[in-house]
C-alpha positions, 0 to 999 in steps of 0.5 A: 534442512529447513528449520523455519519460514521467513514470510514477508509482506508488503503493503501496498497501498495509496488513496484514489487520487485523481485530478483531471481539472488540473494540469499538476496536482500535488497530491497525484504526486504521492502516485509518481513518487511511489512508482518511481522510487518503491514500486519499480524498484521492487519490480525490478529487483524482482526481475533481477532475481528470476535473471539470476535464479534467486529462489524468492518468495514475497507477498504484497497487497495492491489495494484495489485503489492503487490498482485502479491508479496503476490502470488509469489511462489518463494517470499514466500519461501524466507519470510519463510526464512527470519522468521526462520531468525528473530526466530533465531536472537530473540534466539540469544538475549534471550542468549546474555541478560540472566542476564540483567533485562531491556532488557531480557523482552524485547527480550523474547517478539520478540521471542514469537512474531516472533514465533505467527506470523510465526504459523498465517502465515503458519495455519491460512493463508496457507503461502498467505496472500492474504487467509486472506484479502478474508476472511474478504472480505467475511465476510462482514467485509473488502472492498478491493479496487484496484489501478493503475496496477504498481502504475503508476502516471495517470496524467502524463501518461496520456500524452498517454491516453491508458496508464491510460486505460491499467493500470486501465484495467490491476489492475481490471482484476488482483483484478478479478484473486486474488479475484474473482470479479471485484473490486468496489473502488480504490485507485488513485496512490498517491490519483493523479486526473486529469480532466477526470480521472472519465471517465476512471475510470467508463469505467471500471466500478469502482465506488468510489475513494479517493481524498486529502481534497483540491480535493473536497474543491477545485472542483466546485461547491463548495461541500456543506458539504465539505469532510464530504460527498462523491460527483458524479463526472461528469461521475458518480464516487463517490469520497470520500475526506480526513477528515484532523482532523482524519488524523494529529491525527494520521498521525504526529509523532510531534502532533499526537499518534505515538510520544508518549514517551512510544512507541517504538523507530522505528530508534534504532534497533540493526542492526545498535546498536550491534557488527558487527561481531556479527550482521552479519550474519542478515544484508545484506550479503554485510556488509550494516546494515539493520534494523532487526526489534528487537528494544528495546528502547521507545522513551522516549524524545527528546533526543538520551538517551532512556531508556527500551522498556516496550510493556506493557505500550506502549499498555496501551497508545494505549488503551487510545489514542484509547478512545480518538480518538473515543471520538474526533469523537463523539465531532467532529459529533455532530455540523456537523450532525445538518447541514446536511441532513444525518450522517456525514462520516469522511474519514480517510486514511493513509498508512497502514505501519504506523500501525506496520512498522513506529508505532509498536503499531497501529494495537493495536490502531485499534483494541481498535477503533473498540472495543469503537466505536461498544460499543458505537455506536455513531459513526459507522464504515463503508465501500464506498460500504455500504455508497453509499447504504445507501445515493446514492443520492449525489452532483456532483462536478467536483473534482480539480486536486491534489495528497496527495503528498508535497504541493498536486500537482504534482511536486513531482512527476515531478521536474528537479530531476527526469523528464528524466524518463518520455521520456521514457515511452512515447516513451515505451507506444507509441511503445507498442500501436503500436505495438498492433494495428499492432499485433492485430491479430497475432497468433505465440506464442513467438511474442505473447509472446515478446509482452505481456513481452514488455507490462509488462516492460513498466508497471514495469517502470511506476511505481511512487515509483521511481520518488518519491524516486529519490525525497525523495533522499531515494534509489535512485540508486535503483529507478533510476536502476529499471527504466533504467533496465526496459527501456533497457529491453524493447530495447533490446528485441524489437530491437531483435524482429524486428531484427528477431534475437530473445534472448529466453533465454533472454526472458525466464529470464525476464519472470521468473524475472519479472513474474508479471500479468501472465494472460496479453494480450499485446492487451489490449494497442490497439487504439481500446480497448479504 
């Protein structure tokens, strides 16, 4: 009998990146590396599972700008690239270790893995990831939730509501182009929640959410089985709260699974380790070493002398922190389903690049799960959608604001590091919507499409991962360049517009660059869409 939900969900998600201009860019990288070592992973521990009739359910997001990254014709081709690339550089290294015992295992390892991952890419998907995730969506096993159009930060957008309007509204009708249906969830951009934010969401007809612990625990009234049900908000909405037991398990790299000595060392990786001038030709063109993803050390301890990365061994440990993360839920359910009227459900989300990218070995983990808990049953595996048919009767709690963010609220997102950013796209977003009420009716193809562009841009720039990184202090010219890059695309082509002395070729470029949401309509930003 089950006694109560294991509900996980993946965030999926990176910033539209997209360089035509160049023949390498480093940051298209943040693309390859995650398709190489988390979202094929996944994928193919998926396919595993439904080979062996694993019973699994899991939930992830794929954010419209991922999705629109996974689809582009041209970042495809360079990804084929870019593995042929890693294929050659694991050659390279089976050469260079011919007659070393402890590292020689090691690079025959990546050589076979680069080569598995490659052939699941190009016959089992076709080349588009996004071939698989609707697979295991159909097969009942995979519920795909959206976010905010660009990941934008709704709370302080909302500064101008059809701004929170136009990126909901823009992620459904894209989740509608890759999927084809609307979709049932989604994921808040940095879990953010503002009051209100409910009503937004249900006019689009979304139905459940995620919130941090503390939005639930904190709203009101008090939720009566905390996080380990879902509430209605006001309007309706179903949100779902962080469990925060599941997460620190596997979240810290100190007290959680990830650091474990025998699992590989993320940061030795021999684009910084080996010879330059041997290593040169796969970093950036530029000279700047880059991580290549060929690792070969473990952990080993909190010292900087590691020894030998054994993939054999590393797996052997996620099969037993898989059984005991499964047998910490069975301990965990048991005093909390005799207090309540239904199975417990404990939410566990994460950023899916934990698994494979930051902890080589997750999506092992997952699979050695899923595998315990469908033997045991126990504890059962399920999605938002399957929980709300099963339970629809819930409390209603007005959520209380909060992000997943430092310290939960918004000030990561906002702070004297940052703030300048955000004149700007209120002026952009105020602009946009006038002109949308001004052009609502218009006709001519180019305004049309300067205005689609113009909408396009603003979204581009309202994207949270350049606030967030201008904090972090990680890639910061680039966050703060993408953002003034997108600003001064928006004036200049709207100063040429109104000029009536119109750049097409100018036009033309930022449509092929910045070719995200081809099916956009500049109209959705009108006062009267709302």
């Amino acid at each position: 009998m089950t006694k109560g939900y294991w509900l996980p969900v993946l965030h999926s998600h990176l910033p539209f990146v997209k360089h035509p201009e160049y023949d390498y860019f480093l940051e298209e990288h943040w693309l390859f590396e995650a398709i190489t070592e988390t979202y094929i992973p996944l994928l193919m521990i998926m396919e595993r599972m439904v080979q062996e009739g694993v019973n699994f359910r899991l939930t992830t997001s794929i954010t419209p700008t991922l999705a629109e990254m996974l689809a582009d014709t041209y970042l495809k081709e360079q990804y084929l690239k870019h593995l042929d690339t890693l294929i050659e550089l694991s050659e390279k290294e089976i050469r260079r270790l011919s007659n070393d015992k402890d590292f020689l295992p090691v690079a025959l390892f990546y050589n076979r893995r680069f080569q598995e991952i490659k052939s699941f890419y190009m016959n089992d998907l076709d080349c588009n990831l996004l071939n698989g995730y609707r697979r295991f969506m159909q097969l009942g096993k995979l519920d795909i939730i959206t976010c905010g159009a660009t990941h934008g930060f709704l709370p302080l957008l909302s500064v101008n509501p059809q701004a929170v309007e136009v990126q909901i509204g823009v992620a459904v009708e894209t989740y509608k182009k890759h999927f084809g249906e609307a979709p049932s969830g989604i994921w808040l951009p940095e879990c953010a929640y503002y009051d209100g934010l409910d009503e937004v969401l249900k006019r689009h007809s979304i139905r459940y959410f995620f919130l941090d612990t503390h939005g639930l625990t904190d709203g009101s009234p008090s939720p009566r089985y905390t996080v380990y049900a879902p509430v209605y908000t006001p309007h309706g909405v179903a949100a779902f709260a962080r469990d925060p037991l599941t997460s620190r398990q596997v979240w810290s790299s100190k007290s959680g699974y990830p650091g474990d000595f025998e699992y590989r060392d993320f940061y030795k990786d021999i684009g910084y380790d080996l010879d330059f001038d041997y290593i040169k030709p796969y970093i950036s063109p530029d000279g700047i070493r880059v991580f290549t993803g060929v690792k070969y050390y473990r952990i080993t301890g909190l010292t900087d002398e590691k020894t030998p990365y054994r993939p054999e061994f590393a797996l052997l440990k996620a099969m037993g922190h898989a059984r005991h993360f499964v047998s910490e839920r069975f301990s965990q359910v048991k005093p909390l389903s005799s207090d309540m009227d239904r199975p417990p459900v404990m939410v566990s989300c994460y950023d899916a690049e934990l698994f494979g990218h930051w902890w080589f070995e997750g999506p092992e983990f997952l699979y050695h799960v899923f595998c315990e808990i469908d033997k045991d049953k126990t504890v059962q595996a399920i999605t938002p959608k399957e929980y709300l048919m099963r339970h629809p009767q819930n409390q209603m709690v007005n959520p209380s604001p909060s992000t997943w963010g430092d310290r939960g609220y918004y000030d990561v997102w906002l702070n004297d590091k940052n703030d300048w950013l955000y004149k700007h796209l209120y002026y952009m977003a105020t602009t946009i919507e006038d002109m949308a009420n001004k052009h609502f009716n218009e006709t001519q193809p180019v305004t049309i499409r300067v205005l689609d562009q113009l909408l396009r841009e603003l979204l581009l720039a309202q994207s949270s991962d350049w606030a967030f990184l201008i904090t972090m202090g990680t890639a910061t010219h680039y966050a703060e360049k993408r953002t003034k890059e997108h600003v001064s695309n928006f004036n200049r082509l709207l100063d040429s517009f109104r000029a009536k002395r119109l750049d097409i070729t100018f036009l033309e470029w930022l449509e092929y660059k910045n070719s995200i949401f081809d099916n956009i309509d500049f109209r959705v930003f009108a006062s009267r869409c709302s």
